[in-house]
C-alpha positions as a Markdown table, in Angstrom:
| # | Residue | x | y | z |
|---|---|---|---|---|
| 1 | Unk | 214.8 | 35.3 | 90.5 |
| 2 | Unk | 211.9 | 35.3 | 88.1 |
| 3 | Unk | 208.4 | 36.2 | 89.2 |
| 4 | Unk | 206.8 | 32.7 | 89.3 |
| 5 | Unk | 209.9 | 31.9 | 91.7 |
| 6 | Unk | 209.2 | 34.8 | 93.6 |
| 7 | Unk | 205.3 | 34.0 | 93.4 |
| 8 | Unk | 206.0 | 30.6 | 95.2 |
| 9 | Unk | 208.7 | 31.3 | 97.9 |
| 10 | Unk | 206.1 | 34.0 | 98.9 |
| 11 | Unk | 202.8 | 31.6 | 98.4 |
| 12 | Unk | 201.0 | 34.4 | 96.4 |
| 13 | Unk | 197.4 | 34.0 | 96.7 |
| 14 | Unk | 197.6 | 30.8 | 99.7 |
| 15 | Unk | 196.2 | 32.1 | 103.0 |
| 16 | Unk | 196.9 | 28.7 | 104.3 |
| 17 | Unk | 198.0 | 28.7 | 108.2 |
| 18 | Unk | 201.2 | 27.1 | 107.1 |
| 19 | Unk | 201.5 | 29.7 | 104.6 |
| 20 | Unk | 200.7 | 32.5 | 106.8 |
| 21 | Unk | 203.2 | 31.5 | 109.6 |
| 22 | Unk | 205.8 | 31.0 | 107.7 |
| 23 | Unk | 205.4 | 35.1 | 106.1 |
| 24 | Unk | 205.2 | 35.7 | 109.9 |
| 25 | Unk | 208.5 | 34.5 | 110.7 |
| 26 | Unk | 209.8 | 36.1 | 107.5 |
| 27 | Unk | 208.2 | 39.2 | 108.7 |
| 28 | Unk | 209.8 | 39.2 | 112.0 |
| 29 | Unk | 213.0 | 38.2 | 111.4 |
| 30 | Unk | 213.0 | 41.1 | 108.1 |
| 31 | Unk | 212.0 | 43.6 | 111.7 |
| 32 | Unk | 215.1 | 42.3 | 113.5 |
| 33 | Unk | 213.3 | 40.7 | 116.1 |
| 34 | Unk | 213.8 | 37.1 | 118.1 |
| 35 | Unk | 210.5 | 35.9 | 119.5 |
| 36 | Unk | 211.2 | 36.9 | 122.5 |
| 37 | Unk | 212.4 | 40.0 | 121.6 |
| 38 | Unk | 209.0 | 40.5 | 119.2 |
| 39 | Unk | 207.0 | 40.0 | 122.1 |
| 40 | Unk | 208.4 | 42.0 | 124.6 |
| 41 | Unk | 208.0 | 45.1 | 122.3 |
| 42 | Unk | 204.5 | 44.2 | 121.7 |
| 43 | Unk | 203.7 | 44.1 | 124.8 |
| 44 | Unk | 202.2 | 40.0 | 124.8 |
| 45 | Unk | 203.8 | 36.9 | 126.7 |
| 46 | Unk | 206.4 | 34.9 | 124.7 |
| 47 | Unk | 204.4 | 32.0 | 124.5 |
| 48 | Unk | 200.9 | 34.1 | 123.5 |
| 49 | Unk | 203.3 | 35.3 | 120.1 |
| 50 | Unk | 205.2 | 31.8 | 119.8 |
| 51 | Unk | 201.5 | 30.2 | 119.3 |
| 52 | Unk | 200.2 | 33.0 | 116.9 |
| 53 | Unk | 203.4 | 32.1 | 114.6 |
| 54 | Unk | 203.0 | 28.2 | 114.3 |
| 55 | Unk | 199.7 | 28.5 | 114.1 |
| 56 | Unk | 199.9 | 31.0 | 111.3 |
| 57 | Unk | 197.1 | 33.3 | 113.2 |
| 58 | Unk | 198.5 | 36.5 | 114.4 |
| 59 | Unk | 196.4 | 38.9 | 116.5 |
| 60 | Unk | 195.4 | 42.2 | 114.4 |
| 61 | Unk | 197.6 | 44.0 | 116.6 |
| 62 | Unk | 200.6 | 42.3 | 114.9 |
| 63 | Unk | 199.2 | 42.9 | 111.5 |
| 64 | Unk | 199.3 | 46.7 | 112.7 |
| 65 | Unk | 202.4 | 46.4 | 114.3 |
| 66 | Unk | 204.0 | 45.1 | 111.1 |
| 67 | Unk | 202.3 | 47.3 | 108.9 |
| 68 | Unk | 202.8 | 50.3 | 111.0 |
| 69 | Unk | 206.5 | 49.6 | 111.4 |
| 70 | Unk | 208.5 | 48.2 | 109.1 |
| 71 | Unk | 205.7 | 48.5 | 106.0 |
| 72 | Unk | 204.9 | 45.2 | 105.6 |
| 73 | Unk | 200.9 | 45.0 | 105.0 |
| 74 | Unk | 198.3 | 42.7 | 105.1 |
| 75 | Unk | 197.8 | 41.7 | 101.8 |
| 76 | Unk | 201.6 | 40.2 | 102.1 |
| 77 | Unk | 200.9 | 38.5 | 105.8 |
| 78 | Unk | 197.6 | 37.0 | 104.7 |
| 79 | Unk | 197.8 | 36.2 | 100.8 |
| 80 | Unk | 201.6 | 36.4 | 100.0 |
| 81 | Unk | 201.1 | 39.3 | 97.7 |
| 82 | Unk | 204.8 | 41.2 | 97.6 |
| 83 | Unk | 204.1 | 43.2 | 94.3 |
| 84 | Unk | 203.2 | 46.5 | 96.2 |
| 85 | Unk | 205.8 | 46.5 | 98.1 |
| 86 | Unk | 209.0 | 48.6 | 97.9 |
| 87 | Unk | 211.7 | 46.7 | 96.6 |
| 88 | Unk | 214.5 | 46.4 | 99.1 |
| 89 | Unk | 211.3 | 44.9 | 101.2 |
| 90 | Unk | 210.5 | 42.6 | 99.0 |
| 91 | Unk | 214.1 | 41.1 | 98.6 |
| 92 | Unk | 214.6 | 40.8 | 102.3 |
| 93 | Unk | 211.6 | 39.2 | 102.7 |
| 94 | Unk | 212.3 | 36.7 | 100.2 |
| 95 | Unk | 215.6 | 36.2 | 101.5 |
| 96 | Unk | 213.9 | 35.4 | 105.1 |
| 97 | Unk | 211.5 | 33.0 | 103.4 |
| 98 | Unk | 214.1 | 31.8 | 101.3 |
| 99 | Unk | 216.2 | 31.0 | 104.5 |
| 100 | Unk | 213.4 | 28.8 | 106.3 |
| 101 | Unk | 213.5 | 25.1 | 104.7 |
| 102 | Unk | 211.1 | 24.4 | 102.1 |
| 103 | Unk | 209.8 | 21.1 | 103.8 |
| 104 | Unk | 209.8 | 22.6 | 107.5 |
| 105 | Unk | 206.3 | 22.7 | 109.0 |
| 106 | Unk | 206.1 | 25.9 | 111.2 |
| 107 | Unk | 202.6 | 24.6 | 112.6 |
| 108 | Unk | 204.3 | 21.0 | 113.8 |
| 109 | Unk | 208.0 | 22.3 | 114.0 |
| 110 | Unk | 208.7 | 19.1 | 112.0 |
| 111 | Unk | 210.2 | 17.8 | 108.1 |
């Protein structure tokens, strides 16, 4: 996989919700966690997390968690920028996003 490929699977530089949520899954699922499961550990209600991941909005305290955690930063969550990060990061995350369909709307859970 070439940069540019890896530049749009991530959405380098979009801080779209859409965007946004669907790093957030990638994120989550790269931690090993059902949204349940996510939850729970945070602390949160199911449904408080399930609505901060369509809506591509997590709470800071996710950010932290992520970062914190499993080393997956800000700059990733919110703008899709992967460069920084270590490699065997970077190629799970990309096989996360590249695992979520390409036309499937996290915010409307719809094609």
């Amino acid at each position: 996989m070439d940069i540019e490929e890896k530049e749009h699977l991530t959405g380098f530089r979009k801080n779209d919700d859409g965007w946004i949520a669907r790093r957030l899954v990638a994120a989550r699922t790269v931690a090993g966690f059902s949204q349940k499961a996510f939850a729970e550990h945070l602390g949160i209600k199911t449904t408080t997390y399930a609505t901060q991941e369509k809506r591509g909005r997590p709470d800071m305290s996710v950010l932290r968690y992520l970062y914190r955690n499993h080393g997956i930063d800000f700059n990733f969550m919110l703008n899709g920028d992967f460069h920084h990060l270590p490699p065997t990061l970077q190629t799970a995350l990309f096989e996360a996003l590249a695992s979520l369909a390409p036309d499937y709307d996290l915010r409307t859970n719809s094609r």
